[in-house]
N, C-alpha and C positions, 0 to 999 in steps of 0.2 A: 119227703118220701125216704124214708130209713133204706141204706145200702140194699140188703137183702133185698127188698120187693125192688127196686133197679135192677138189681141182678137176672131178673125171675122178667121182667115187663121187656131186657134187650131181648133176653133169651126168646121169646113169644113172638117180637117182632122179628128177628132172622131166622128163625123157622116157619112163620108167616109169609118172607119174601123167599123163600127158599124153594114155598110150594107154589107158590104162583109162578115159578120158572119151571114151566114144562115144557122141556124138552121133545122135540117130535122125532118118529123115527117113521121108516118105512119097514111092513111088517120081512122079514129073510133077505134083510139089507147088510152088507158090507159096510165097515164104514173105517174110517182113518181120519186123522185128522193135519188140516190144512192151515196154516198162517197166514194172513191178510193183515197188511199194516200194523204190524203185531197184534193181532186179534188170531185167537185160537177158534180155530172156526172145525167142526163135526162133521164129514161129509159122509151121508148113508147112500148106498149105491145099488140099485135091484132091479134085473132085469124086466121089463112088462108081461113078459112071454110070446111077445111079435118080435121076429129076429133082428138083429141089430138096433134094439128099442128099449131106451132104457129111462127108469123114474131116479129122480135126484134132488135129495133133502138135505141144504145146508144149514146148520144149527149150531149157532152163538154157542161157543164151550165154557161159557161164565152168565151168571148171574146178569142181565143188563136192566137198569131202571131209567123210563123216561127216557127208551130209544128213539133216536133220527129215522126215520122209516128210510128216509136216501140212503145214507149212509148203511144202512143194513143191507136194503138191497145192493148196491155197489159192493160192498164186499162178498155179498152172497154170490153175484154175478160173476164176482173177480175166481172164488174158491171151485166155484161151477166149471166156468171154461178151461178152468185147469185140468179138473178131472175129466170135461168130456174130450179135451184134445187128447191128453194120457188113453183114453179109452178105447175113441176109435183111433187113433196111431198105432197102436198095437195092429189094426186090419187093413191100415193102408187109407183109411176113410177117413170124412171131415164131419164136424158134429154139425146135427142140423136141430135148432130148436124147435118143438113143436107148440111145446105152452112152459111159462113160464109165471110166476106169480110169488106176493111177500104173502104168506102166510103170519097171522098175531104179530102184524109189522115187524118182526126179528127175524123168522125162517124164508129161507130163500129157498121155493121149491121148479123144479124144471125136469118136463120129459122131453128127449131127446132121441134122435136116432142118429146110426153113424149112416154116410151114405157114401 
């Protein structure tokens, strides 16, 4: 295969894996981002609209192929109760999970309330 059409067939395959990394967000969410075992991890944060009740989407901030679904949730978990201790600490309250779940085995999603 002559250089040129190499050139042209990586180029095709890393914007091919490029789009199959979609990133999830929650729709008028906050977000920052969170370090877990050096893993840069996306955390979106949006009120439910029930008081002290909040939705919480943590997303891989790189490209992952042929993720550990443990290992994903575990960090998801780990970026999670960071932010919900931060959250409700601010009111004096302790986060209480109410569902949590892996989303496309990489996103870590969990509603919470502080109580």
């Amino acid at each position: 295969m002559p250089f040129r059409e190499r050139i042209g067939a990586a180029a095709v395959l890393v914007l091919s894996l490029g789009a199959c990394h979609d990133q999830q967000t929650i729709e008028g969410t906050r977000s920052h981002t969170v370090n877990v075992t050096g893993k840069q991890m996306k955390v979106n944060l949006s009120p439910t609209g029930t008081p002290n009740e909040f939705d919480l989407l943590v997303v891989r901030d790189a490209l992952v192929i042929n993720p550990d679904p443990e290992s994903e949730r575990e960090r998801g978990q780990e970026a999670a109760s960071r932010v919900m201790r931060e959250v409700c600490n601010v009111k004096g309250l302790k986060p209480q999970v109410l569902d949590d779940r892996l989303v496309q085995q990489i996103n870590y999603y969990v509603r919470f309330r502080c109580a």
